[in-house]
N, C-alpha and C positions, 0 to 999 in steps of 0.2 A: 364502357362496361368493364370492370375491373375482371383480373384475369384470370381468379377462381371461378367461375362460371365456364370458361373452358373445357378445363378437365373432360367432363362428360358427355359432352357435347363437339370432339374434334369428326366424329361423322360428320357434318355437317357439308364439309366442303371436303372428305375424300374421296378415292376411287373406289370402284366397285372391285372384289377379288372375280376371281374366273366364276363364269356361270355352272351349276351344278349339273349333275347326269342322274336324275332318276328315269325310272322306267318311261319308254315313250308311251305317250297315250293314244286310244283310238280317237279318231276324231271323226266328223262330219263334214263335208266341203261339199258345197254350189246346192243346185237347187233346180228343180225341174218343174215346166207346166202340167200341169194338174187339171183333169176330165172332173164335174161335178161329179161322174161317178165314182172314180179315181179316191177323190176325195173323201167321199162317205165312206167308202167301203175301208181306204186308211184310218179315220176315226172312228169306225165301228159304229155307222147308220146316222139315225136320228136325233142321238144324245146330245149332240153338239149342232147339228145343222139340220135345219128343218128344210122343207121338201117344195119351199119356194124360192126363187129369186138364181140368180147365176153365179159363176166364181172369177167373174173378173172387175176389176176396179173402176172409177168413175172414166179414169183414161182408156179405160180396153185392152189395161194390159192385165196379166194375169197375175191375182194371189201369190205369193210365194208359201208353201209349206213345207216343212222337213219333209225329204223324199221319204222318210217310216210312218210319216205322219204327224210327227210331233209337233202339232199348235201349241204347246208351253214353248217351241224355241222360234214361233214365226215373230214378227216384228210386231209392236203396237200399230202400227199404220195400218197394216196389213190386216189383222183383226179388225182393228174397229171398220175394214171395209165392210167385213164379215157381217161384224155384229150393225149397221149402217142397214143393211139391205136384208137383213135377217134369217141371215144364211148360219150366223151361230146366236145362240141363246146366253146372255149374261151369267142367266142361273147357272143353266148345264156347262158354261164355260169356267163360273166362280166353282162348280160341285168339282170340276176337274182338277183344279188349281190346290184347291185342298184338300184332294184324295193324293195328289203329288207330295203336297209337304208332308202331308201323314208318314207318306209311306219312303222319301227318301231324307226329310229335313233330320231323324232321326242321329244320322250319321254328318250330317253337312255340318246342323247345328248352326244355319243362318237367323231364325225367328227366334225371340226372347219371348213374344207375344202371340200367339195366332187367334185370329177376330172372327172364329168363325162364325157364328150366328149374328153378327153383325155385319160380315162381309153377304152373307146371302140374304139380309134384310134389304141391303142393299141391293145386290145382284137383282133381287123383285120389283123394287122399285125404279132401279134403271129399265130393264124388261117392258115392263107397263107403260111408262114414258114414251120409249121408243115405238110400243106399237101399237100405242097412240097418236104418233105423229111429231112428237114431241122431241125431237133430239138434238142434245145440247152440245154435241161436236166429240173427237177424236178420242175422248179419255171416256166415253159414255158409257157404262158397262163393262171398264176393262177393268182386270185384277193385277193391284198395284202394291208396294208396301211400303212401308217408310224406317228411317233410322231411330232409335229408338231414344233419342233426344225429343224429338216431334211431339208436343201436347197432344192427347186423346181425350177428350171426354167422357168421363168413367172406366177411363182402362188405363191400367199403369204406364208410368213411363217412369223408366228406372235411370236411364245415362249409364249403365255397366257399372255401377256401385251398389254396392246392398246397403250403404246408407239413404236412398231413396227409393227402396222396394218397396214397400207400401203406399208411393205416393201416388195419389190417383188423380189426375187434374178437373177443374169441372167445368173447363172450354175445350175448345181443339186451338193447337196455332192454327197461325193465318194461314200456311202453308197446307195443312191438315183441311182445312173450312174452304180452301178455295181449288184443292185437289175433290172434294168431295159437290162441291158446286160443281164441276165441270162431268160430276156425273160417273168419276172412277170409283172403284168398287176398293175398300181398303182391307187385304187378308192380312192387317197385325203388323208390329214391330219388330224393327229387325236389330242384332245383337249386334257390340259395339264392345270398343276397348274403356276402358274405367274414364267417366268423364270425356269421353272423346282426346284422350292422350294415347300412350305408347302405348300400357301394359293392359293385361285384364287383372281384376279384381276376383279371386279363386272361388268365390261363391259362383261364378256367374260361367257361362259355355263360351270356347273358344271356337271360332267359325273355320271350317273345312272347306281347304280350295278344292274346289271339284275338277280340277284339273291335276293334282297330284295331291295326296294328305300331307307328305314329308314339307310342300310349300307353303311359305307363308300367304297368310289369304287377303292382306295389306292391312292398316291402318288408317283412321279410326272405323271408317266406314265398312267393317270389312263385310259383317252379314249383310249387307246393299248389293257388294261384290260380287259373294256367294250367290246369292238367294239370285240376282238377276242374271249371271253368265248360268245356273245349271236349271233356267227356266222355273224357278219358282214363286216369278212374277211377272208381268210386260214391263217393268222399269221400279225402280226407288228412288226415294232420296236418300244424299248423303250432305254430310257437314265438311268442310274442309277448312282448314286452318293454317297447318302447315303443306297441306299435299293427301287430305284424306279421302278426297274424291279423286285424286288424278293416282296415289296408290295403290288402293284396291280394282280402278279401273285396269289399270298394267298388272297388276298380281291375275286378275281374273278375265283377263281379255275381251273387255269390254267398251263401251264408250262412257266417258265423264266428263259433263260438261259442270267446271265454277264459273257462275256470273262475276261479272262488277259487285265491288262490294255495295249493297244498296239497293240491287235492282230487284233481290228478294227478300223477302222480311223475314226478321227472325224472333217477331213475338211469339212466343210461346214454345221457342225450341232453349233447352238446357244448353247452358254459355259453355261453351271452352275460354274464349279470349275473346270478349264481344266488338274488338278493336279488329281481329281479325276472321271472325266466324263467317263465311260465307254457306248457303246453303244451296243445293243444286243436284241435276236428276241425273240417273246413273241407268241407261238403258244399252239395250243390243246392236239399234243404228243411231246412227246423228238424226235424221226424222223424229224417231221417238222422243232422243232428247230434247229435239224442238219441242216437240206438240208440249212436254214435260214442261217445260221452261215456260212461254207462254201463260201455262195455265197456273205457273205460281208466281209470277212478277208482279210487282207494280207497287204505287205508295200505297202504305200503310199507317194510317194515325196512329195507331201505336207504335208504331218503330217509326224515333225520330231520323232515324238514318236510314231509312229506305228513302229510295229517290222520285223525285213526281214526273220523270221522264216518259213517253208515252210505252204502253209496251210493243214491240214491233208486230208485225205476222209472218212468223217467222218459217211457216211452210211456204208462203210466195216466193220469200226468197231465196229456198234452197234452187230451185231450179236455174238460177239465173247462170249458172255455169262458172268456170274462173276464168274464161279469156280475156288474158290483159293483168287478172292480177298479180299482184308483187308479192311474192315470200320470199320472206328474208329468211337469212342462212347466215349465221356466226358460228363459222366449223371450228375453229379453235375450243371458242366455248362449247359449242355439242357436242364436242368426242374427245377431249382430253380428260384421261381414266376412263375411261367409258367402255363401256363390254364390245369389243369388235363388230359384232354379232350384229348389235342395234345403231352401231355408225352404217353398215351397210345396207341395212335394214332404211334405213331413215336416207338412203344414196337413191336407193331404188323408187321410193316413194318420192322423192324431189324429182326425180324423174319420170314418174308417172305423171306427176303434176303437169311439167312441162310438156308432157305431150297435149296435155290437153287442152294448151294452150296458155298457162302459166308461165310468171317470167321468176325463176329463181334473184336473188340480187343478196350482194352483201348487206350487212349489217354489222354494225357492232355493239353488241350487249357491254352492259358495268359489269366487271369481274363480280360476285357475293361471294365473300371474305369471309375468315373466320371469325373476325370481328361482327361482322353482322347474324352469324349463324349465333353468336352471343347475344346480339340483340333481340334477336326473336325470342330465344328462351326467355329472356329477362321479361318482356313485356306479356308473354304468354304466360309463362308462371304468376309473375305478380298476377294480374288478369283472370287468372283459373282460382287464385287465392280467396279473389272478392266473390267471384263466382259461390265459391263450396262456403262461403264466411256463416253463413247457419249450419252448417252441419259440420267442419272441419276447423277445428281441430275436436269441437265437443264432442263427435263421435269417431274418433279416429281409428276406432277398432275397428268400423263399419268399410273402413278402406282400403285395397289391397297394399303392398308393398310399395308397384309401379307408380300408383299417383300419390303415396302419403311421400317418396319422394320428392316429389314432384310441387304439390304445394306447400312442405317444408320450403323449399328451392323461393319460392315464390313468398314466401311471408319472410323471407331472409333480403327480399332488393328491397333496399332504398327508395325513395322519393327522388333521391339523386341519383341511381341509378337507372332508373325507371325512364326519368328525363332525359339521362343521355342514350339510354336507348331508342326513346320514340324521336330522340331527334337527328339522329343519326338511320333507322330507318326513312323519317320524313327526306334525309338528303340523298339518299339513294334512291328511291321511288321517283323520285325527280328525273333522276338521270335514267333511270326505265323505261318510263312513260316514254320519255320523249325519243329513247332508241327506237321505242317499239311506233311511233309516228314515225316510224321512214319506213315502214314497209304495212300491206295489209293486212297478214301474218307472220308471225317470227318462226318456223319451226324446231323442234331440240326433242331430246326425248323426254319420258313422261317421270323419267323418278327411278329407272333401274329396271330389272329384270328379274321375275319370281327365282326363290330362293329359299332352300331350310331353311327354316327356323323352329326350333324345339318350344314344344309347348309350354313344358317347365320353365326355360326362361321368359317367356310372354307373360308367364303368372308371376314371373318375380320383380326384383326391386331394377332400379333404373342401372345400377355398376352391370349387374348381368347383361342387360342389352349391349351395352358399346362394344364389345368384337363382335356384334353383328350387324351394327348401325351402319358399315362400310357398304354395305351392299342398296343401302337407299342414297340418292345423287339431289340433296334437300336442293342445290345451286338450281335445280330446273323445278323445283315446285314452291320453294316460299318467296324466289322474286315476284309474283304475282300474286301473292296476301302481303305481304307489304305494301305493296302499289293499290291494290284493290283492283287489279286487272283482271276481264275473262280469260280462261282459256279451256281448250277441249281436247284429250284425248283419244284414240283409239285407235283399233289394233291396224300394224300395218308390217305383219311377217310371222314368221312362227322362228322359235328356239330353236336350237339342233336337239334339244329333249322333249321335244312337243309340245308347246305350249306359243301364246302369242308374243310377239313382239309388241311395243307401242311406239305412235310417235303423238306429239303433243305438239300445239295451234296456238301460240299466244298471241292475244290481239290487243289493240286501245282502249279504251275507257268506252261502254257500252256496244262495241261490237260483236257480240254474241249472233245478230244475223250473219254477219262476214265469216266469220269462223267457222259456224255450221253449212253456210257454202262450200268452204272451201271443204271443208270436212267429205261434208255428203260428195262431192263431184269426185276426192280421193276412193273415197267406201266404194261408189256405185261403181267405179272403174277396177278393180278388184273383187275379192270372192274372202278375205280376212273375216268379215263382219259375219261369214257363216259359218264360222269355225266354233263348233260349242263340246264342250267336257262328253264325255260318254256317262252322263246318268240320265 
C-alpha cells in the first residue's frame, strides 16, 4: 500500500491522550429483590403487569428490576420471564417503550425512524400468541431496534446519507425477518454515521451519549449505543467493520458482541465493505446478547458468505462457568499507550476471573502496524466505493463531506493496490488466528475510552477528524475484521469522570459460546452491567 494513504490515517496505531474531566454523572448500581407488591406499586399497578402469575424465574430466583422501577433498564432475559408467565403485557410494555423515546429520544437523538404503529401491531400479535399458548421463546414480545442499514419492508432505510432518504425497501433483511420470527416487537431504526464510516452526513441527527453530551457516542453504530445504554430498547443491532459495535459498546457502557464473519447474514443490510461487514447485537448483559445472537445466525441462500455451521444454544452454555479456562493476556500489546485507567481496570478483571477459577496465560499477539492500518482503509474505501457506485459520484451533492472523502479515497486505489492490500491482510489474519488458538480467550481493551468530540467536526470532512482519531486504539478492534474473528465487549469499571470502563474477549473462528461464557461468569461476578446514564 503505497504511502499516500497514510497521511490520514496515522490514528490507526497511536496512543490515546489523557482521558477528559466532564462533569460526573449520577449513576444507578446493584439491584434488590422485589415483592409482587413491591413491583406493581413501582410500575404504577396494572399497566404493565397483570394480576396473575409470580415475580420469580423458571430457577426461583428473583427478577431483577431497577430499584425506581425502571423495566426500560431491566435485562431482556429478565423481561421475557415477565412477559413468559404474563406478569407483563407486550402491548403495555411496547406503549411504554414509546412514550420513553417520545419523551426523552428528542434530545438523545438515537432513532432516525420510530415504527410505532407497527411496533404495537406487533406488540398485539405477540400478546395473543402467547396467551394462547403459543410462545416462541426469549425475544417474544420484547421491544427491540435495529441500525438503520437493516432492510424494512415499507419503511425507510436511509444508511446516514440523504442520498438514500427516500429509499423504501420491499423485503426486510434476513436479520430484520428472523428477529421478527422469533416474536421481537421492532420500535424503528436507529441512527448512524454516513454509510456506516466516520462522519455524519449534516442533513441527518448526531446521536447523544446519555452518559455525558460533551462524549462521543462512538461509531458507526452509535444510535444502537445510545438508544440501548439509556433504555430505549432491550438490545439492537449494529454493524461493525472496523470496531463499530465494540465503539459504541465502550463509548456507551454497554455490551457488544461481533460474530465470525459469516455466522450472520448480511442480505439486506447496506454495505460498508462487504469483505468486512459483520453484523451483531448490542444489548445491556451478555445473556441478552446471547438470546440476540442466536436468533439471527445461521446460512442464508442469499448470502453466499454466510456459513452452514450449526447454530449453538447459546443460553445452555452460559452456565457452564470458566473453571479451567485459559485467557490469554499480551500486556505488552494491551497497555502500551493505553489510558492507565483501563490497563488497571482490565488487572482487576483478570483477576476476578481467576478467582473464579480461571487460568490467566500468556500470549503473544502480531504487532497491527501502520502498514496494515493502510490496508484496511484501502480495501474499505475501494469496498464502500462499489458499494455507493449508483448513487456516488452521480449524486454527490447528496453526501456529506466525511464520506464524499472517503469514497473519493476509494475510487482513487488501484487493482494493484487493492491486491496488496487484501494480501497482506490475508498474511496477517494467519498469524491472528493462530495466536488466538493458544488460548480460549485473548483479553485487551475494547477500542479506548469516551471522549469529546465536537459535533461540528463529526459533520465535517475527514482532515478535521485526525487530531481526534488519537483517542480510538483501532490495534484492538480491526484485528478481528480482518481475521473474521468474534469477540465481545463489555463494561468492567468505571472512569474517574463516571462513566464505564470496557474490556474486550477475543476468541477463534466460531466461538461466540466460549466468549459469552466467559463474558457472562465476569458480569455476574460484578455489579458494572448495572451501571446505566441517569435518563
Amino acid at each position: 500500500v503505497p504511502v499516500t494513504l497514510t497521511d490520514m490515517r496515522q490514528h490507526a496505531v497511536n496512543p490515546a491522550p489523557s482521558a477528559p474531566e466532564p462533569a460526573m454523572i449520577d449513576r444507578e448500581l446493584g439491584g434488590i429483590a422485589m415483592t409482587r407488591r413491591e413491583m406493581l406499586a413501582l410500575l404504577g399497578g396494572g399497566a404493565l403487569v397483570s394480576l396473575h402469575g409470580g415475580c420469580t424465574g423458571n430457577d426461583g430466583t428473583s427478577t431483577y428490576v431497577e430499584p425506581d422501577g425502571s423495566i426500560h433498564y431491566a435485562s431482556l432475559v429478565d423481561v421475557a420471564r415477565l412477559i413468559e408467565r404474563g406478569d407483563v403485557s407486550p402491548v403495555a410494555l411496547t406503549e411504554r417503550m414509546l412514550a420513553r423515546i417520545q419523551s426523552i429520544d428528542g434530545r438523545l437523538k438515537s432513532y432516525a425512524t420510530v415504527m410505532g404503529e407497527q411496533a404495537l401491531d406487533a406488540a398485539r400479535v405477540a400478546q395473543q400468541e402467547i396467551e394462547t399458548g403459543n410462545y416462541r421463546g426469549p425475544l417474544h414480545g420484547i421491544p427491540i431496534a435495529v441500525k438503520d442499514l437493516c432492510y424494512t419492508q415499507g419503511v425507510r432505510t436511509m444508511g446516514g446519507t440523504q442520498a438514500l432518504a427516500d429509499f423504501i425497501p420491499d423485503f426486510d433483511a434476513t436479520v430484520v425477518a428472523k428477529l421478527q420470527d422469533a416474536g421481537a416487537v421492532l420500535l424503528g431504526k436507529l441512527n448512524l454515521t454516513e454509510g456506516a464510516m466516520g462522519g455524519y452526513n449534516p442533513e441527518f441527527d448526531l446521536p447523544v451519549n446519555p452518559w455525558d453530551e460533551s462524549l462521543w457516542a462512538g461509531a458507526s453504530s452509535s444510535g444502537s449505543g445510545v438508544a440501548t445504554a439509556a433504555g430505549l430498547c432491550f438490545g439492537s443491532l449494529g454493524s461493525d467493520t472496523g470496531g463499530s459495535i465494540r465503539f459504541p459498546a465502550m463509548a456507551n457502557g454497554i455490551v457488544g458482541l461481533k460474530p465470525t464473519y459469516g455466522r450472520v447474514s448480511r442480505y439486506g443490510v447496506l454495505a460498508l465493505a462487504e469483505s468486512l461487514d459483520h453484523i451483531g447485537p448490542m444489548t445491556r448483559s451478555v445473556a441478552d446478547a446471547a438470546v440476540m445472537l442466536e436468533a439471527i445466525a445461521g446460512q442464508d441462500s442469499n448470502d453466499p458468505t454466510s456459513l452452514s455451521d450449526p447454530v449453538p444454544d447459546m443460553l445452555r452454555e452460559l452456565e457452564r462457568g470458566v473453571q479451567g479456562a485459559r485467557i490469554g493476556f499480551d500486556r505488552a500489546y494491551a497497555t502500551a499507550g493505553v489510558d492507565p485507567g483501563i490497563v488497571a481496570a482490565l488487572d482487576v478483571a483478570l483477576g476476578e476471573l481467576e478467582g473464579l477459577g480461571a487460568q490467566v496465560v500468556e500470549v503473544s499477539l502480531p504487532a497491527f502496524s501502520e502498514e496494515l492500518g493502510d490496508a484496511w482503509f484501502a480495501i474499505c474505501s475501494r469496498e464502500a466505493a462499489n458499494a455507493h457506485a449508483e448513487t456516488y459520484p452521480a449524486r454527490a451533492a447528496d453526501y456529506g463531506p466525511y464520506f464524499t472523502d472517503f469514497l473519493e479515497m476509494g475510487l482513487a486505489v488501484t487493482d494493484e493496490v487493492y491486491a496488496g492490500a487484501t494480501a497482506l491482510r490475508d498474511e496477517y489474519s494467519v498469524q491472528f488466528r493462530a495466536a488466538l488458538g493458544t488460548a480460549d480467550a485473548v483479553a485487551c481493551p475494547a477500542g479506548g475510552v469516551p471522549f469529546p468530540f465536537p459535533a461540528e467536526v463529526q459533520f465535517g470532512d475527514m482532515a478535521g477528524f485526525d487530531p481526534h482519531m488519537g483517542n480510538l486504539w483501532f490495534q484492538f478492534t480491526l484485528p478481528a475484521d480482518f481475521a473474521g474473528t468474534p469477540s465481545i465487549s463489555l463494561p468492567c469499571g468505571v472512569t474517574d469522570y463516571g462513566v464505564p470502563h470496557t474490556i474486550q474477549f477475543l476468541g477463534r473462528h466460531l466461538s461466540e459460546p466460549t466468549l459469552c461464557r466467559i463474558a457472562h461468569a465476569y458480569e455476574q461476578a460484578t455489579t458494572w452491567h448495572r451501571l446505566h446514564p441517569a435518563v
